[in-house]
VMD Tcl script that draws the C-alpha trace (Angstrom):
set ca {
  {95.88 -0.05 -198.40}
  {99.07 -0.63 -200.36}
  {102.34 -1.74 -198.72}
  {103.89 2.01 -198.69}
  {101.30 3.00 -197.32}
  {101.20 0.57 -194.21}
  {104.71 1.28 -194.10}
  {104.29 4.69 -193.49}
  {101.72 3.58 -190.35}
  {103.87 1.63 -188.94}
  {106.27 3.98 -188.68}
  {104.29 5.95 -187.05}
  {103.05 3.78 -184.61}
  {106.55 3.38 -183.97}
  {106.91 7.01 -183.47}
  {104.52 7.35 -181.23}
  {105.47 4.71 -179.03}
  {109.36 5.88 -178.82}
  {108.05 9.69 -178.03}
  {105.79 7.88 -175.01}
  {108.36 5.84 -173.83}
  {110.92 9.10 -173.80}
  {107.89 10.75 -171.85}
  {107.88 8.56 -169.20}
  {111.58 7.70 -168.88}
  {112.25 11.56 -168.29}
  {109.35 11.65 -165.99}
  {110.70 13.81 -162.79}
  {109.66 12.45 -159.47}
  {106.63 14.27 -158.06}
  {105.82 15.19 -153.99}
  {109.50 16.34 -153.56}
  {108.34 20.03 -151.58}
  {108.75 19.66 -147.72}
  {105.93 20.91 -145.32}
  {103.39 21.37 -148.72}
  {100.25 22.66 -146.24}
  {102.02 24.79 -143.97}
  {100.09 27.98 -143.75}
  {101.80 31.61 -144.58}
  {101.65 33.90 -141.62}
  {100.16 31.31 -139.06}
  {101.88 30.50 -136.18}
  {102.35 26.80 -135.45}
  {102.18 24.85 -132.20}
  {105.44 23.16 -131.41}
  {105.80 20.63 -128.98}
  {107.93 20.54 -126.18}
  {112.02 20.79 -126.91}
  {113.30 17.32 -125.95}
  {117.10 17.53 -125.70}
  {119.69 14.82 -125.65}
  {119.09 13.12 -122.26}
  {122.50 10.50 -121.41}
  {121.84 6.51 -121.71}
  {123.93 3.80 -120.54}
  {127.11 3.62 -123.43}
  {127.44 7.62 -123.86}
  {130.46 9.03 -123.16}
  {131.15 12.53 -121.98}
  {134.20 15.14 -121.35}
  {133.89 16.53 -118.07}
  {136.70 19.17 -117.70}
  {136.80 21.28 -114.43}
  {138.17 24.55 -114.05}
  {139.19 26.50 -110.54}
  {141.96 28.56 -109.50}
  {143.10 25.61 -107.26}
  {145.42 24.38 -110.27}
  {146.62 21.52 -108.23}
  {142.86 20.37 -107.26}
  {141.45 20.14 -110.52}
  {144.20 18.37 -111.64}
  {142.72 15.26 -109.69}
  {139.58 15.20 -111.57}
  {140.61 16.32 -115.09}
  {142.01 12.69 -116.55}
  {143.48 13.76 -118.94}
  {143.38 10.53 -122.05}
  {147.18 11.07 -121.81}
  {147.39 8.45 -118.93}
  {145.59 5.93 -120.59}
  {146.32 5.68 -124.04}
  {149.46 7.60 -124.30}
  {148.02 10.67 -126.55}
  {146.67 14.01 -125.53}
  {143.40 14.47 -125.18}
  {140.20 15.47 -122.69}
  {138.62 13.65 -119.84}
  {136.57 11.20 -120.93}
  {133.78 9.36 -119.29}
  {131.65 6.22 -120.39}
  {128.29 5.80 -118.16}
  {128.25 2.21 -117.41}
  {125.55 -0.03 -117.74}
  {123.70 1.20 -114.44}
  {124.04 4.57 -115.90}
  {126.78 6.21 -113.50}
  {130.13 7.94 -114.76}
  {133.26 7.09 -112.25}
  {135.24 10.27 -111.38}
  {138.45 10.94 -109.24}
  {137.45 11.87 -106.04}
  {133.85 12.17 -106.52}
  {133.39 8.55 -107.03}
  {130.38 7.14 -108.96}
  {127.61 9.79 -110.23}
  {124.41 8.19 -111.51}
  {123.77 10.27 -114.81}
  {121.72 8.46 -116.71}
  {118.40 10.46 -117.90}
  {120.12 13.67 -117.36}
  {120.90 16.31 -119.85}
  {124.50 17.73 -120.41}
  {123.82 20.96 -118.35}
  {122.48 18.73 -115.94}
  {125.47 17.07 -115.61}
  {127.85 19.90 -115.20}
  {125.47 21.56 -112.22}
  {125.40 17.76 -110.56}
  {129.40 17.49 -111.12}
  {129.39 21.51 -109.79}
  {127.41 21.02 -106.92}
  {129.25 17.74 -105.72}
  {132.51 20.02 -105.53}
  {131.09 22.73 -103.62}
  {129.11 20.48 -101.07}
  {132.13 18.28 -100.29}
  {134.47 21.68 -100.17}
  {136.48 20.43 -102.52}
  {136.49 23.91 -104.23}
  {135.23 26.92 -103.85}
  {134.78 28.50 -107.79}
  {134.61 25.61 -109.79}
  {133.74 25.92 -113.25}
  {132.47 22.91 -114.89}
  {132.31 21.93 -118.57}
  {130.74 18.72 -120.03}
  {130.47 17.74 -123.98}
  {129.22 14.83 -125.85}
  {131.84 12.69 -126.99}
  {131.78 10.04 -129.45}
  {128.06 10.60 -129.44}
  {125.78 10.36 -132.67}
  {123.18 9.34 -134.97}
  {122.87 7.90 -138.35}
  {121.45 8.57 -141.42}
  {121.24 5.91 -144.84}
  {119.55 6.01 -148.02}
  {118.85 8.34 -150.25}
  {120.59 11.55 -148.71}
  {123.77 13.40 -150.55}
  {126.09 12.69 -147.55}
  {125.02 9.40 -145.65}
  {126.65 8.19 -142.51}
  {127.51 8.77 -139.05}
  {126.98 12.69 -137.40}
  {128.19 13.58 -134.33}
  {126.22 15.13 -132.26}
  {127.31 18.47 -131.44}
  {124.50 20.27 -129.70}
  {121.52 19.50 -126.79}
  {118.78 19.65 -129.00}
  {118.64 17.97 -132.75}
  {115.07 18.06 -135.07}
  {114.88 15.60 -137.75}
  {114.90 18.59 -140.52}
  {117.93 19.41 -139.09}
  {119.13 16.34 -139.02}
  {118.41 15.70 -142.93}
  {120.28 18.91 -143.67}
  {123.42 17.54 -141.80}
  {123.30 14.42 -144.11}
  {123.26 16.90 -147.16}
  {119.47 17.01 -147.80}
  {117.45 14.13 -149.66}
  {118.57 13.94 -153.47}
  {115.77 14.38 -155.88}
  {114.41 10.55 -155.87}
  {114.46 10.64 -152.22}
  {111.12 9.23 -150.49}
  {109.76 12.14 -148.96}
  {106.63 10.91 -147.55}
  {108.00 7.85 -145.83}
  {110.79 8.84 -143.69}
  {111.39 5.86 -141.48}
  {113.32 6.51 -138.18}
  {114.65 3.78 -136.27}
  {114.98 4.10 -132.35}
  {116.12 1.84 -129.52}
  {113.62 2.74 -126.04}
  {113.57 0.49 -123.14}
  {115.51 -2.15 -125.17}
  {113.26 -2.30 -128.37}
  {113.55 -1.02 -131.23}
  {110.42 1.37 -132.27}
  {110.07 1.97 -135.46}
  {108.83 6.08 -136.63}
  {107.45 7.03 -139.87}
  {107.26 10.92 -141.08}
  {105.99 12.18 -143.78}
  {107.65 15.53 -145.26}
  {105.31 16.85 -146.75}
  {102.73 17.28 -144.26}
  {103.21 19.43 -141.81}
  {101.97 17.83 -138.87}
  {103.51 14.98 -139.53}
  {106.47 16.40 -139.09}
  {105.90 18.63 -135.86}
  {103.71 16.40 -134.23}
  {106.26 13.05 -134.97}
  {107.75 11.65 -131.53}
  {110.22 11.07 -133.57}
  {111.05 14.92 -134.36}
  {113.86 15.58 -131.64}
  {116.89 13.27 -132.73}
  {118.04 11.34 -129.76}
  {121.66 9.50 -129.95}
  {121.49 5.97 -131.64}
  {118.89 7.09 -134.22}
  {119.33 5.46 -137.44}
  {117.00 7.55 -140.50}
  {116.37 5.71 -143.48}
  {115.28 7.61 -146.54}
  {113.75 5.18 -149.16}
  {113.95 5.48 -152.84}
  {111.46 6.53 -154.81}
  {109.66 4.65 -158.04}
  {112.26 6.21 -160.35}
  {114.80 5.17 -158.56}
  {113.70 1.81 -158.08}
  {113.03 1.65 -161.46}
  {116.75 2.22 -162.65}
  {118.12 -0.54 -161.02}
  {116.07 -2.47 -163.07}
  {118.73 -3.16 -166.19}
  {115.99 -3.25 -169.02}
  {114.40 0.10 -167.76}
  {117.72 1.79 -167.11}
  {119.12 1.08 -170.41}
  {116.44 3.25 -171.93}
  {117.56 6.31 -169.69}
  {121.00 6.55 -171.22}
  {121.84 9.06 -174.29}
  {123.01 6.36 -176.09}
  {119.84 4.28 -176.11}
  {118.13 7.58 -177.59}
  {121.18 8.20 -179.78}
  {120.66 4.83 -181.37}
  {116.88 4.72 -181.43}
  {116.86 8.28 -183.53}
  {119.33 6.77 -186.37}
  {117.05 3.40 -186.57}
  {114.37 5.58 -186.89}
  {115.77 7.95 -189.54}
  {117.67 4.71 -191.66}
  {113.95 3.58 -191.49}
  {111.86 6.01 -192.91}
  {114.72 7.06 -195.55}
  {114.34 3.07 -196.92}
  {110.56 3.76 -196.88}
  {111.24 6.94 -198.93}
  {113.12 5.32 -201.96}
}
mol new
graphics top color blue
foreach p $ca { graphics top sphere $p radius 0.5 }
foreach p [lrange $ca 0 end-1] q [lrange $ca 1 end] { graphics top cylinder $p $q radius 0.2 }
display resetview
């Protein structure tokens, strides 16, 4: 074999190995469809709706409504009188789980859901005859979960309704982005003073429905991980090859190199 010749091999060795390595750098990530077994035209068994139940360090606005104008002023504290702005009644339940209210005095909440509250707060009213038509209307305040990682809009969400499910909970944080982990979902929540750790896979359908962690409670914190690609581009030598300008230069090595060959 004379030298041209070998030239020529190595060249395309080199070839070879470039159009590999551009394979595999432009590899898209794989396993990225949600809920992959779930059966057309089956119905699926859904566990029981768990809504937001209160815990000691929610807060709540509790405004009452009646014809007796003057009444209901005593029980809707308005955030006026304490920090000088407008605002709703607001109400923290304390470490033993109770809310303090004019009048009515402490009300142990804790475990209750918001309807709950406002036929406990209703009730109280009527049975003292404090009014006769009260209407009563509680909202989370300041309430929420978090999610982190890779999602398109990461962060705090308020929670704006009694019942939350971790798909819906993904779609408030903008969905996963492409090189999101979808088979490892990892969801972080505080019970009885721990922190339990949940995992869910996307994917899989059952793993999903089935998850205790499925119903979002208040405190949540959802992780999505990155994937291998991802991973793999914060490695500098790997992520260098991804860029146009890598392939840019590569091609005009390539081409100087076989036109010297060619002479």
């Amino acid at each position: 074999m004379n030298t041209h010749t070998s030239a020529h091999t190595l060249v395309r060795i080199i070839l070879v190995a470039v159009v590999a390595l551009m394979v595999a750098s432009c590899k898209t990530p794989t396993n990225v469809v949600y809920l992959q077994d779930i059966q057309p035209n089956i119905s699926m068994a859904l566990q029981e709706e768990r809504a937001i139940r209160l815990q000691p360090g929610d807060r709540l606005s509790i405004i009452i409504h009646s014809k007796n104008s003057e009444m209901v002023e005593m029980f809707n504290l308005s955030t006026k009188n304490l920090s000088g702005s407008n605002g709703v009644s607001l109400y923290t339940v304390d470490a033993s789980g109770k809310i303090d209210m004019p009048v009515l005095g402490l009300i142990d909440v804790e475990g209750l859901t918001r309807t709950e509250v406002a036929d406990l707060v209703k009730y109280r009213l009527l049975s003292a005859n404090l009014l006769r038509d009260p209407i009563v209307i509680v909202e989370y305040a300041q309430m929420g979960y978090y999610v982190m990682g890779e999602v398109n809009a990461p962060g705090r969400i308020e929670i704006v309704k009694d019942k939350i499910n971790i798909l819906e909970a993904l779609i408030s944080a903008g969905d996963l982005t492409i090189n999101g982990q979808r088979e490892n979902i990892l969801v972080l929540r505080t019970e009885n003073g721990v922190q339990v750790p949940y995992r869910i896979n996307l994917t899989e359908t059952r793993s999903v429905y089935a998850s205790p962690a499925f119903y979002v409670q208040q405190n949540d914190i959802i992780y999505v991980e990155p994937n291998e690609q991802r991973i793999s581009e914060s490695t500098v030598s790997v992520n260098v090859t991804r860029t146009p300008s890598f392939w840019v230069s590569m091609g005009t090595f390539l081409m100087s190199l076989i036109l010297f060959l060619n002479k």
